[in-house]
N, C-alpha and C positions, 0 to 999 in steps of 0.2 A: 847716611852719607849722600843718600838722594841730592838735600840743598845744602850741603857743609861744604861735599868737594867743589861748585861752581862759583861758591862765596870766596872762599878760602883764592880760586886763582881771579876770581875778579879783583879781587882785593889786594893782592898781588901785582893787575896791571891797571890797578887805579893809580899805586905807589909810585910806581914807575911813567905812566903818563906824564903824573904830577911833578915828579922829576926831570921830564923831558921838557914840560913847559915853563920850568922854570930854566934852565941851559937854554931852549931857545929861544924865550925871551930876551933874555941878556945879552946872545947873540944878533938878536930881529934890531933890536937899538941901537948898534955898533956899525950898521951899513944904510947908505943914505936913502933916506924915505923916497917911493915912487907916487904919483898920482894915478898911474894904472896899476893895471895886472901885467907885473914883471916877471917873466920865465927869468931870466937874468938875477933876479933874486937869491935865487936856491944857489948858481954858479958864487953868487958874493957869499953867501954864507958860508959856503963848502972848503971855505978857505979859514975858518974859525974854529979853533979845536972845540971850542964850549958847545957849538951845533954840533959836530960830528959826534961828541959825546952824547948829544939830547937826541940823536939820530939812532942810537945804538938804546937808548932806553925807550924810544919808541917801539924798538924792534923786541926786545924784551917784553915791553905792554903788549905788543901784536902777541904774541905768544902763549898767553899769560891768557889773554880775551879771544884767541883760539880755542884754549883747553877750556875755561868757563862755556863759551857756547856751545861745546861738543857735550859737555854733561849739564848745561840747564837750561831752560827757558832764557829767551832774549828779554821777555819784560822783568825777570828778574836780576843778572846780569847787567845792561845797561844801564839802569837806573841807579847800581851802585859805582857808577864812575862820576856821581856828583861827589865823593868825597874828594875827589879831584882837587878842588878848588882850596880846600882845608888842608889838604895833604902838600898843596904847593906853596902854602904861605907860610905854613912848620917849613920847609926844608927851605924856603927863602930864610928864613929870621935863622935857621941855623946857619946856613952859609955867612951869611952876614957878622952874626954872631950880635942879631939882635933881640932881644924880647918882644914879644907879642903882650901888649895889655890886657888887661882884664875883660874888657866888651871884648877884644876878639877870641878871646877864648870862650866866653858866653856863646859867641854868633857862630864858631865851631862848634860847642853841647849842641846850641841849634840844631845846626844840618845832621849831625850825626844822632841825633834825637828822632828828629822830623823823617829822618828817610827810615827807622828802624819801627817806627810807629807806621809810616804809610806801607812798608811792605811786609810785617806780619798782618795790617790790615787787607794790605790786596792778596796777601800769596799768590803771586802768578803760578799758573800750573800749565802744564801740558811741553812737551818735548817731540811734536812734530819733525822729524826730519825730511821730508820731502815737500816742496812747493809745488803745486799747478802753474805749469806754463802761462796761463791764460792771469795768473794772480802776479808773477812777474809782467806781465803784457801791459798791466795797470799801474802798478807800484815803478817801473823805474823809469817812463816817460814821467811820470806824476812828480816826482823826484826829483828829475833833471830839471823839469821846468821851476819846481818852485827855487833850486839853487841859482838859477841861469836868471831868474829877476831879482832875489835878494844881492846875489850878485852887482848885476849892472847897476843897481839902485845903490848900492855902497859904493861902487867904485866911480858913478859918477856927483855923490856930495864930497865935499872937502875932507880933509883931516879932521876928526870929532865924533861924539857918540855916535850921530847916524850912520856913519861908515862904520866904525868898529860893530855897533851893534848888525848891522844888516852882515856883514860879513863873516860877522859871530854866527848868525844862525844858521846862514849859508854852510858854512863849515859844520852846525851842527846836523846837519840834513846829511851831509855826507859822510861825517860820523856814524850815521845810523844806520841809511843806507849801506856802508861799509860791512858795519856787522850782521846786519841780516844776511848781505851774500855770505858771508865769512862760514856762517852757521851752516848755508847747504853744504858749501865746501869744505867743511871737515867731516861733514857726514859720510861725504861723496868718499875723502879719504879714508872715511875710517872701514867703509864699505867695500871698497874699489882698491883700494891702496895709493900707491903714488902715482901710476900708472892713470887712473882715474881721473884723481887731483889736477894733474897737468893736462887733462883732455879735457875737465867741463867748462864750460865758459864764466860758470859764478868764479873759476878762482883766479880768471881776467878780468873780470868788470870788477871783484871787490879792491883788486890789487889797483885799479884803474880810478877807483875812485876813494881810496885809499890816497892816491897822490894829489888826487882835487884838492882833498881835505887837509891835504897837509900845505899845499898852495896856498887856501885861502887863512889857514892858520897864520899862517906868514906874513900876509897881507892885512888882514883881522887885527893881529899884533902891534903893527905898523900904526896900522887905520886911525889910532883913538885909544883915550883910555879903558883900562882893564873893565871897571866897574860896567861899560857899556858890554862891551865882547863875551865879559866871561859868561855874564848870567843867559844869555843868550845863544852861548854855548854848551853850559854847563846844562841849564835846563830842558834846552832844546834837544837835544842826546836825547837826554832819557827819555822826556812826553814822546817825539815820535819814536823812538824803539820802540816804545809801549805797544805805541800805534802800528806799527809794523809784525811786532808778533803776534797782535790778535788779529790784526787781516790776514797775513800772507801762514804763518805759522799756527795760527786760531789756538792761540794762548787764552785761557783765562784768569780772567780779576773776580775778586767777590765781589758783590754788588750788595741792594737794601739796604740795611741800618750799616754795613761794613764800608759803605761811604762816607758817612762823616768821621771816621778816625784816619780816612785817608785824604782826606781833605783838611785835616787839622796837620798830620804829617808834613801834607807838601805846603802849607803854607810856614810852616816852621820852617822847612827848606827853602821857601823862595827869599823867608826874610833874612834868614842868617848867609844864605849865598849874595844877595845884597850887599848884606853888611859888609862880608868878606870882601866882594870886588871893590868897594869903594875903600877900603883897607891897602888892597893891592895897589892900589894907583901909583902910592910913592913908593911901592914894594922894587927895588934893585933889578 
């Protein structure tokens, strides 16, 4: 049960992501596009049942990628929320009540091929609960800075790929970042209790940058089309997770010959998340 139980709720609040980014989508298209960064955003949305509902299955994914990083490694965990992308264009074509063709059911085998061959190849291991202050000291100015120019850099091109992408990976950094505090903070709870929980400060900054991400998800959305945002989101996630638990959590991957089945993995993944986004574009 080691990696069954962390799989089982990842995959749980990949589901439910998937679900919320398809609600909020739908929602992000129904209120008039900004050229900045609009707090005022979230106020227009909040007025749209189909967000409030994508708002409630985000809080369900939170939950879901709670229990997952309390029982496994983060580079195992976050890399299976690239089914994300697959898992939202099934529940688009069902709500819709339209069929998905054949290539995109190939370009889903893809992804869910590519990511099951790249993580029996890497088996992340190790279940660190505690960080060194001085490894936080690094990691979340390093963090803030690379979101604060992908940022600026989206928000000052036009509507179109470079914006959606730059603002897709911005949002992906804060994804990541997100889950890494997430992981001390349930430690903290599981150790300390509630009491604990509401006193350390990881489970204010994850919560704090928990709403970045969902800021610039919003904006991302907005920006450009999918095919730019998602893979930039989608993949983004996971690479730095990766990179996050073998710095700050000192997780390990197998290395030697157990790289090139994990390099054949993620290139199945990058081509069928591809495929997918460019799929999503006219996706409802």
């Amino acid at each position: 049960m080691g990696v069954v139980l962390p799989v089982l709720f990842a995959l749980f609040a990949a589901f439910s992501n998937a679900l919320a980014t398809v609600l909020q989508r739908r929602a992000a298209l129904t209120v008039p596009q900004s050229d900045g960064f609009r707090f005022g955003l979230v106020l227009d949305l909040l007025r749209r049942p189909v967000w409030v509902a994508g708002i409630l299955a985000v809080i369900a994914a939170g939950a879901g990628q709670a229990a997952a990083l309390a029982t496994g490694a983060l580079a195992l965990v976050q890399p299976l929320f690239v089914l994300e992308l697959p898992l939202a264009l099934l529940i688009a074509s069902l709500l819709t009540r339209q069929r998905l063709p054949g290539a995109l059911w190939l370009a889903v085998a893809g992804v869910v091929a590519g990511l099951g061959v790249a993580m029996v190849a890497a088996s992340p291991a190790g279940n660190r609960t505690d960080v060194p202050p001085e490894r936080w000291a690094v990691a979340l100015p390093a963090c803030a800075v690379i979101v604060a120019l992908l940022a600026v850099a989206g928000l000052r091109r036009p509507p179109g790929r470079s914006r959606a992408g730059c603002l897709g990976a911005a949002t992906a950094v804060c994804y990541a970042l997100t889950a890494a505090l997430m992981k001390s903070s349930v430690h903290v709870l599981d150790d300390d209790g509630i009491d604990g929980f509401l006193t350390t400060w990881e489970t204010y900054a994850f919560g704090a940058s928990g709403i970045c991400a969902l800021l610039l998800l919003e904006h991302a959305m907005q920006g450009g089309p999918l095919v730019a945002s998602q893979p930039a989101l989608t993949l983004g996630d996971a690479s730095i997770s990766i990179a996050l638990g073998v710095v700050l959590y000192e997780e390990h991957l197998r290395s030697g010959w157990w790289l090139l089945p994990q390099l054949l993995g993620v290139a199945l993944v990058c081509a069928g998340v591809l495929a997918l986004a460019r799929a999503g574009e006219g996706a409802p």
